[in-house]
TORROLUM-460581 format. One record per atom (N, C-alpha, C): residue in one letter; x, z, y; atom name. Coordinates in Angstrom, 3 decimals, padded with zeros to 6 digits. Layout:
N
+------+----------+----------+----------+------+
: code :        x :        z :        y : site :
+------+----------+----------+----------+------+
:    A :        X :        Z :        Y :   CA :
...
+------+----------+----------+----------+------+
***
This chain:
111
+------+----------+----------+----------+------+
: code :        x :        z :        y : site :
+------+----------+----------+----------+------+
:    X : -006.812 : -008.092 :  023.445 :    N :
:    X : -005.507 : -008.742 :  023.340 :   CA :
:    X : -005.319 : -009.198 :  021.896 :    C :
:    X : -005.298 : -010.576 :  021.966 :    N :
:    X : -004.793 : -010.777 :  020.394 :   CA :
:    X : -003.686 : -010.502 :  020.061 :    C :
:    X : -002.339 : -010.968 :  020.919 :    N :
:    X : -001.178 : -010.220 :  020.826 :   CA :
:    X : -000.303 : -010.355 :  021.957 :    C :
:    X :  000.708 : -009.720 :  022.109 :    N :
:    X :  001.023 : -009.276 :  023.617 :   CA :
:    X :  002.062 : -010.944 :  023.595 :    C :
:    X :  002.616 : -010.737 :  024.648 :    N :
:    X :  003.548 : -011.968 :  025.048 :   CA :
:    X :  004.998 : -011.145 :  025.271 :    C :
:    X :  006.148 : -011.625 :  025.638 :    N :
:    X :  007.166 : -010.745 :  026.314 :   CA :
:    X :  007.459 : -011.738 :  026.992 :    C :
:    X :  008.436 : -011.461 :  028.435 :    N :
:    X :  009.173 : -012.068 :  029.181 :   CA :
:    X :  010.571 : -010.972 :  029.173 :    C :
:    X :  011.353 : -011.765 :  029.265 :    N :
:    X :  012.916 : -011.428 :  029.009 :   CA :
:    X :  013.418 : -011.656 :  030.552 :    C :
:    X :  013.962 : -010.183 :  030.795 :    N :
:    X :  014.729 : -009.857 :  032.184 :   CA :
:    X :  015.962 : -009.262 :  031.877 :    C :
:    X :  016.749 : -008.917 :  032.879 :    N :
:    X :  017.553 : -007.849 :  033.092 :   CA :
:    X :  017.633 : -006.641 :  033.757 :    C :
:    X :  018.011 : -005.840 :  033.176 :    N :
:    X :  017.938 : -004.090 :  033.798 :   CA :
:    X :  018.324 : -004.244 :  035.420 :    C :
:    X :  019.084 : -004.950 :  035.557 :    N :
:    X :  019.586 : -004.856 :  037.008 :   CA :
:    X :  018.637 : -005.985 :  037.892 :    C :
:    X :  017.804 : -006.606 :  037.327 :    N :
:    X :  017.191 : -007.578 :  038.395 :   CA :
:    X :  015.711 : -006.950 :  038.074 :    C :
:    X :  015.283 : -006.257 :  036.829 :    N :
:    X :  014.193 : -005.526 :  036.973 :   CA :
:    X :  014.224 : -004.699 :  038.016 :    C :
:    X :  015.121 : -003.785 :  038.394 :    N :
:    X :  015.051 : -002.940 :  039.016 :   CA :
:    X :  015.011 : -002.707 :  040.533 :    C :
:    X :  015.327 : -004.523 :  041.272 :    N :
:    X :  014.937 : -004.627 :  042.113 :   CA :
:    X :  013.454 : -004.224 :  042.747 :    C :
:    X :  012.541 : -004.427 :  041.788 :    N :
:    X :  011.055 : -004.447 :  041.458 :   CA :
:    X :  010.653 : -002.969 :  041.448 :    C :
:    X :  011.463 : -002.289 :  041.127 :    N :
:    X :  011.063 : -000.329 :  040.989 :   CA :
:    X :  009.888 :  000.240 :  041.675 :    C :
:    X :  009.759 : -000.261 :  043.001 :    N :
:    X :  009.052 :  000.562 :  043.705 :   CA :
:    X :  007.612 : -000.225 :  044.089 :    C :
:    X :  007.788 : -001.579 :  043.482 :    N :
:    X :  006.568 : -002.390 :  043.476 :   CA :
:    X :  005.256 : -002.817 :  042.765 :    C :
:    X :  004.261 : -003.124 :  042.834 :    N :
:    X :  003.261 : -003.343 :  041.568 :   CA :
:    X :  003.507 : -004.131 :  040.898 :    C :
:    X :  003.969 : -005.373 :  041.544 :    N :
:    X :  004.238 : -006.722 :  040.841 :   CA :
:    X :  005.544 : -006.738 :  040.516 :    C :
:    X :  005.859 : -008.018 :  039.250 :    N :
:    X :  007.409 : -008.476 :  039.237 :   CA :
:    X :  007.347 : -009.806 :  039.294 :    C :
:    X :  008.394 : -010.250 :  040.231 :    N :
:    X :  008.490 : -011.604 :  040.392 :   CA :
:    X :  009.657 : -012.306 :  040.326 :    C :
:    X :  009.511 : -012.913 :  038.934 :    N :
:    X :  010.448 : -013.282 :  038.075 :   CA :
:    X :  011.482 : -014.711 :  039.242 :    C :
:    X :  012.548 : -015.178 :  039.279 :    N :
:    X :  012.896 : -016.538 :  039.895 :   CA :
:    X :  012.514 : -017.218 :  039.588 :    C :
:    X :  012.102 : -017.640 :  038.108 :    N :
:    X :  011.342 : -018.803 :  037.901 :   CA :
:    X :  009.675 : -019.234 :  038.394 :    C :
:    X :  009.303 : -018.049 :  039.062 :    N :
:    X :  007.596 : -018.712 :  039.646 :   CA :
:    X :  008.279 : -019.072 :  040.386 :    C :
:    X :  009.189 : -018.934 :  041.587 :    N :
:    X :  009.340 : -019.836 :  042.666 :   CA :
:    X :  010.186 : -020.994 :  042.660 :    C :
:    X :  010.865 : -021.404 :  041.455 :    N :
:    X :  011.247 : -022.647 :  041.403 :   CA :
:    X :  010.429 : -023.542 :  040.095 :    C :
:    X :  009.851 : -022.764 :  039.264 :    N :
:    X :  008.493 : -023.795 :  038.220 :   CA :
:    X :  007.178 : -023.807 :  038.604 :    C :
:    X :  007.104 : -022.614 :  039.496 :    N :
:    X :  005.794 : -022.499 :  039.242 :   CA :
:    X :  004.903 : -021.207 :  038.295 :    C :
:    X :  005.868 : -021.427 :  037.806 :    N :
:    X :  005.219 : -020.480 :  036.857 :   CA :
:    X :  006.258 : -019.634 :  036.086 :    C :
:    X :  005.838 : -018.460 :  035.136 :    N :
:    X :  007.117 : -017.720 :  034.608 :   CA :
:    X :  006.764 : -017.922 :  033.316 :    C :
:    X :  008.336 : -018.135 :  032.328 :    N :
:    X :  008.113 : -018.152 :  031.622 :   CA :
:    X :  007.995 : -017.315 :  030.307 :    C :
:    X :  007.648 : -016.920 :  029.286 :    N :
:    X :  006.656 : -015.753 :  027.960 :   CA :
:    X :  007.622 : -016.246 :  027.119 :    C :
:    X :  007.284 : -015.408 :  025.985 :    N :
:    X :  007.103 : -015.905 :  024.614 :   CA :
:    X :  006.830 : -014.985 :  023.898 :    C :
:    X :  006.226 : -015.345 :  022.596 :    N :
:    X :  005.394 : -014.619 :  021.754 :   CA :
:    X :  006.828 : -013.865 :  020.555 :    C :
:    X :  006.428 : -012.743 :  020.139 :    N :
:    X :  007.243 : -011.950 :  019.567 :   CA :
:    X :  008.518 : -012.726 :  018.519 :    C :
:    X :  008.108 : -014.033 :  017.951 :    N :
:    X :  008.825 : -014.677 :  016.821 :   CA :
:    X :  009.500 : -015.719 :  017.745 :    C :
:    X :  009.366 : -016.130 :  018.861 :    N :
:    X :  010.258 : -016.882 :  019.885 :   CA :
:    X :  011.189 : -016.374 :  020.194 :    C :
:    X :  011.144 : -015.124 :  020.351 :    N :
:    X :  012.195 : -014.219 :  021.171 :   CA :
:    X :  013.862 : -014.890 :  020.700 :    C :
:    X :  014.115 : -014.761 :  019.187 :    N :
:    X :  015.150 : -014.672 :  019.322 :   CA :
:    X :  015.917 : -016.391 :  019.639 :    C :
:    X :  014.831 : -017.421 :  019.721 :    N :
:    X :  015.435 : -018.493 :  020.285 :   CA :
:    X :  015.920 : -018.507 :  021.486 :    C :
:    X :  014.814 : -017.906 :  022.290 :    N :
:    X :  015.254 : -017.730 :  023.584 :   CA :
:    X :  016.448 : -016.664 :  024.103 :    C :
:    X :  016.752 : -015.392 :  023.371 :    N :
:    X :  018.007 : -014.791 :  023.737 :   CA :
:    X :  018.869 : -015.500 :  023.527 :    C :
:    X :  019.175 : -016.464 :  022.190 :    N :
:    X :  020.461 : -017.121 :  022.002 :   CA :
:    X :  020.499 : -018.379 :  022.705 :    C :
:    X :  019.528 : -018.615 :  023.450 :    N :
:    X :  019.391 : -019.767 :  024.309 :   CA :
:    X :  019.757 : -019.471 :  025.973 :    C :
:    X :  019.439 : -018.567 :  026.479 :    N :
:    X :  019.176 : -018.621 :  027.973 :   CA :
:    X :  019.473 : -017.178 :  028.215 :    C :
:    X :  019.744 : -015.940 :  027.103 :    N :
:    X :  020.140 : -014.986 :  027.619 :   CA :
:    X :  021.990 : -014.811 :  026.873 :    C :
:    X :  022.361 : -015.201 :  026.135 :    N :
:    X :  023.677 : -014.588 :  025.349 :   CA :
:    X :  024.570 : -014.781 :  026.441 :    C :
:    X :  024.560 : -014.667 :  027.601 :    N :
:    X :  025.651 : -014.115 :  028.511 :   CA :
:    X :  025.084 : -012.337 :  029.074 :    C :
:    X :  024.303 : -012.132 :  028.274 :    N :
:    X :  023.829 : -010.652 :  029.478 :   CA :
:    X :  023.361 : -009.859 :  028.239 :    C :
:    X :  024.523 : -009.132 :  027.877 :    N :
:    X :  025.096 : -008.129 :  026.907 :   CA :
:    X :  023.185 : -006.943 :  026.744 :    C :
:    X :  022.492 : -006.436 :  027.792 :    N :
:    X :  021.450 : -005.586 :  027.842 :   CA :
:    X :  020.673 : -006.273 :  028.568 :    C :
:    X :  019.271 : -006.596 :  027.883 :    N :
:    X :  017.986 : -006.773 :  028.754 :   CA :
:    X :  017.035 : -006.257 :  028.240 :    C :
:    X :  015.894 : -006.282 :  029.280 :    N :
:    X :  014.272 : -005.679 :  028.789 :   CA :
:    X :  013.568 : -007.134 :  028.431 :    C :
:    X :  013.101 : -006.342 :  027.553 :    N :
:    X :  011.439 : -007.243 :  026.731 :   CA :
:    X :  010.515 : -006.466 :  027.296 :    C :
:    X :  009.830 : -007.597 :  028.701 :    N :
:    X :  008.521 : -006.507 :  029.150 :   CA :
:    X :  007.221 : -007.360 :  028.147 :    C :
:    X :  006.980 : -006.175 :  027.265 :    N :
:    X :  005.879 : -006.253 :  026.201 :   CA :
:    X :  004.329 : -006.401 :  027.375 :    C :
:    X :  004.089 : -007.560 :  027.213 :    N :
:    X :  002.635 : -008.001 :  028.170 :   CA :
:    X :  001.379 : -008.023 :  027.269 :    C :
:    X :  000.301 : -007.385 :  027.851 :    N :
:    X : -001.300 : -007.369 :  027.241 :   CA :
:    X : -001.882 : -008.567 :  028.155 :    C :
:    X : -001.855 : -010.000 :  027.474 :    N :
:    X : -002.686 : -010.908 :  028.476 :   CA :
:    X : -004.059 : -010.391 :  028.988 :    C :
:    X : -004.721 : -009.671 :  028.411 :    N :
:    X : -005.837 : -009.157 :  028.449 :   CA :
:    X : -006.246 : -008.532 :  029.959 :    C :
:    X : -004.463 : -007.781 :  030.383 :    N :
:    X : -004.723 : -007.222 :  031.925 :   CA :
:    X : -003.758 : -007.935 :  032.791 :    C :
:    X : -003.407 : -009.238 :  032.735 :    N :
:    X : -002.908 : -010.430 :  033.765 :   CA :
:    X : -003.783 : -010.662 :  034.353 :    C :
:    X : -003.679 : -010.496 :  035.821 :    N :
:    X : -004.203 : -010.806 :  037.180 :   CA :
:    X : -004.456 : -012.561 :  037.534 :    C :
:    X : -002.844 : -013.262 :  036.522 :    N :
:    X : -003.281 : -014.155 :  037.018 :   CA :
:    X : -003.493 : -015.814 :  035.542 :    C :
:    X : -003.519 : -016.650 :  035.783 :    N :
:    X : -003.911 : -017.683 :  034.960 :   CA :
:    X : -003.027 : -017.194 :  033.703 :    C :
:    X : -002.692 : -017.572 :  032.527 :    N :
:    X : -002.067 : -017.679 :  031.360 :   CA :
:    X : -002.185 : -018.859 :  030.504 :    C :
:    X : -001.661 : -019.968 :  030.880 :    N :
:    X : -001.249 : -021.227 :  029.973 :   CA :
:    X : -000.215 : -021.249 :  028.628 :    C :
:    X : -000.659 : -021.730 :  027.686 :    N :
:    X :  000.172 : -021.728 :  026.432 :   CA :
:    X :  000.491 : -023.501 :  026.182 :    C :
:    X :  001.331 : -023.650 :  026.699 :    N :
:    X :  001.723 : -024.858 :  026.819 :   CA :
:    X :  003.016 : -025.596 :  025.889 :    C :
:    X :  003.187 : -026.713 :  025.729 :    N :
:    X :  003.916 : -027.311 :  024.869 :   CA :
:    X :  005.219 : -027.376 :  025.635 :    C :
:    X :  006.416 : -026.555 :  025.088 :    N :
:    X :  007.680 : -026.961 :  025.749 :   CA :
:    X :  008.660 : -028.200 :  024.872 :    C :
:    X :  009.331 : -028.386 :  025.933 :    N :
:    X :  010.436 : -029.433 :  025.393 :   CA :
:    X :  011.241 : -029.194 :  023.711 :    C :
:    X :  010.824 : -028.256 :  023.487 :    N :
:    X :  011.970 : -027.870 :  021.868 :   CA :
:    X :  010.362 : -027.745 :  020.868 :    C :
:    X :  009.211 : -028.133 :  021.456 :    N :
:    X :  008.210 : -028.529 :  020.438 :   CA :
:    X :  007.158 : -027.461 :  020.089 :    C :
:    X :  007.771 : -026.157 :  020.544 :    N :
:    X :  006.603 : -025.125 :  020.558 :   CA :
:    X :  006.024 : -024.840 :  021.562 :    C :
:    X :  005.147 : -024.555 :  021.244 :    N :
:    X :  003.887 : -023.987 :  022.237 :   CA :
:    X :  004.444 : -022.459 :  022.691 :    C :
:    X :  004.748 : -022.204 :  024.352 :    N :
:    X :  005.147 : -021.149 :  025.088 :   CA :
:    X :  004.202 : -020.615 :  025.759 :    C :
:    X :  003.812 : -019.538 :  026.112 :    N :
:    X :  002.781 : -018.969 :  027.220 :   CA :
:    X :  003.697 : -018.997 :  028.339 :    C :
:    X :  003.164 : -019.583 :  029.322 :    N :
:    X :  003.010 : -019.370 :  030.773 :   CA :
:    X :  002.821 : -018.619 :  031.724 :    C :
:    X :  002.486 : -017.760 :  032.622 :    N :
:    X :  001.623 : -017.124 :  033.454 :   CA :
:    X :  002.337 : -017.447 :  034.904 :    C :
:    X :  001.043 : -017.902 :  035.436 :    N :
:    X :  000.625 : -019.041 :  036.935 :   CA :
:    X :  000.414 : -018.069 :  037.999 :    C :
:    X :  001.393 : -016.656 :  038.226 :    N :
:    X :  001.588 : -016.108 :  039.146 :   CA :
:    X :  002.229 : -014.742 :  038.546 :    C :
:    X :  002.389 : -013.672 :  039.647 :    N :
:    X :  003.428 : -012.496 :  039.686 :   CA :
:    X :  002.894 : -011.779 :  038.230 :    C :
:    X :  003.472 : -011.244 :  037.441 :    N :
:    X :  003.572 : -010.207 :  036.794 :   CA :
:    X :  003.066 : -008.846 :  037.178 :    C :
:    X :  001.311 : -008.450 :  037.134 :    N :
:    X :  001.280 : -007.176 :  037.862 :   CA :
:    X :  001.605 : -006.375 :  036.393 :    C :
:    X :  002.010 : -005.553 :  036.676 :    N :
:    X :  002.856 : -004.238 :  036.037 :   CA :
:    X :  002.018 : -003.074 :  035.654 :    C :
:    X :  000.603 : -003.117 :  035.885 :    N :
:    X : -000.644 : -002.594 :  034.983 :   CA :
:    X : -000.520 : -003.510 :  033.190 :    C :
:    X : -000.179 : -004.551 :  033.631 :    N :
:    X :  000.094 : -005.440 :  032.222 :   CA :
:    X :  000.984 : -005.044 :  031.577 :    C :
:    X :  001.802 : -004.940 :  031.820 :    N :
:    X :  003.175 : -004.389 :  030.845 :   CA :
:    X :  003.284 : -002.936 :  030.594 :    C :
:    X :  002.653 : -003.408 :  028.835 :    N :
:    X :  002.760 : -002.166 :  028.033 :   CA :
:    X :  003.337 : -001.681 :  027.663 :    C :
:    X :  004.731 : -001.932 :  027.668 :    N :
:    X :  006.319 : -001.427 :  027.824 :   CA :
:    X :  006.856 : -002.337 :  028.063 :    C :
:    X :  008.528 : -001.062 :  028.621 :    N :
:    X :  009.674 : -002.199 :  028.656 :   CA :
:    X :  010.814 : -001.537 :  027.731 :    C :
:    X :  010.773 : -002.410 :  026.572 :    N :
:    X :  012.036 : -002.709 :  026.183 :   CA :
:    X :  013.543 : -002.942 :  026.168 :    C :
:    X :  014.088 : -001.678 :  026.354 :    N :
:    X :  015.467 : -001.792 :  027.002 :   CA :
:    X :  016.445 : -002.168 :  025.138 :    C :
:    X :  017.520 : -002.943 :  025.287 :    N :
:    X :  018.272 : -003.392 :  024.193 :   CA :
:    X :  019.206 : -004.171 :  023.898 :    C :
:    X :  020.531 : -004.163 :  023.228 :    N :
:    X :  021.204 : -004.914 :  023.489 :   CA :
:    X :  020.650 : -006.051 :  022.794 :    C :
:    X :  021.308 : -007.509 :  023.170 :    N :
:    X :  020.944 : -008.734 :  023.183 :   CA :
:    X :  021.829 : -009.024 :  021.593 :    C :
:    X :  021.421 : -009.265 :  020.129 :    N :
:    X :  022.358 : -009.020 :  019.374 :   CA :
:    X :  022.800 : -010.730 :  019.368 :    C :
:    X :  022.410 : -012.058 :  020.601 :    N :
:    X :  022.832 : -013.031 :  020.625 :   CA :
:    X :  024.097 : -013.053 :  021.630 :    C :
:    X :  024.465 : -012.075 :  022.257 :    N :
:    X :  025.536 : -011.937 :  023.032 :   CA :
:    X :  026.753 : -012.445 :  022.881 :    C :
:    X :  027.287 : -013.537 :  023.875 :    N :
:    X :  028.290 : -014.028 :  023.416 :   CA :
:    X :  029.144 : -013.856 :  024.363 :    C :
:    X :  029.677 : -013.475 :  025.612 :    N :
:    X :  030.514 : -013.652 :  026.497 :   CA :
:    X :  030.528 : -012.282 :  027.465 :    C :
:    X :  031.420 : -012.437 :  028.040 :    N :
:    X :  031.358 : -010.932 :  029.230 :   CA :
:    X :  029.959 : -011.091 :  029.964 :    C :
:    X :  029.896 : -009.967 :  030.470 :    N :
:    X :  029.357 : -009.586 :  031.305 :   CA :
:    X :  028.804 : -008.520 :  032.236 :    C :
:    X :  028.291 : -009.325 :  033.378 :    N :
:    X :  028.031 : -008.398 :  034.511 :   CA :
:    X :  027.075 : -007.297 :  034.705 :    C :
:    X :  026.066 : -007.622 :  033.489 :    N :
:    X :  025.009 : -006.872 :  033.346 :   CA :
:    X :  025.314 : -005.194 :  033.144 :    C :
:    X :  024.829 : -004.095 :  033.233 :    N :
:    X :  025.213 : -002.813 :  032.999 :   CA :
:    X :  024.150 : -002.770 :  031.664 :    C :
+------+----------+----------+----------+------+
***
């Protein structure tokens, strides 16, 4: 592993997943694919797409034990994002990161 990736969830939609190998994020079934980011992205993306959800996990990923493809692809805001082109098996994730979101801006439903 050169270095891990994270994908950004929530405690309450992780936990749907509890009793399963895989996690399967909403976005493989409407992109295609789910979307990563590498440790220094993170905080674009909380203040981007998470600051309504007060607590989430950073599941810390070893591409090294992804089951399935891993693309590092060019997104729309100009950086290069990792990808991965199917489910999240959960042998990969070398932790999860529970924490508040310090981009939090609004109520919420999240516990």
């Amino acid at each position: 592993m050169i270095q891990p990736i994270y994908h950004v969830t929530t405690p309450d939609y992780y936990a749907t997943f509890e009793h399963q190998d895989h996690f399967f994020p909403t976005g493989l079934k409407e992109e295609g694919f789910i979307h990563c980011s590498y440790e220094h992205q993170l905080p674009y993306v909380l203040g981007k797409y998470y600051k309504m959800h007060k607590m989430i996990y950073l599941l810390k990923i070893d591409t090294d034990l992804l089951e399935h493809e891993l693309k590092v692809e060019l997104a729309t805001v100009g950086d290069h994002f990792p990808h991965i082109y199917g489910v999240i098996n959960k042998s990969a994730i070398l932790e999860i990161i529970e924490k508040e979101n310090e981009y939090y801006q609004g109520n919420s439903t999240d516990s």
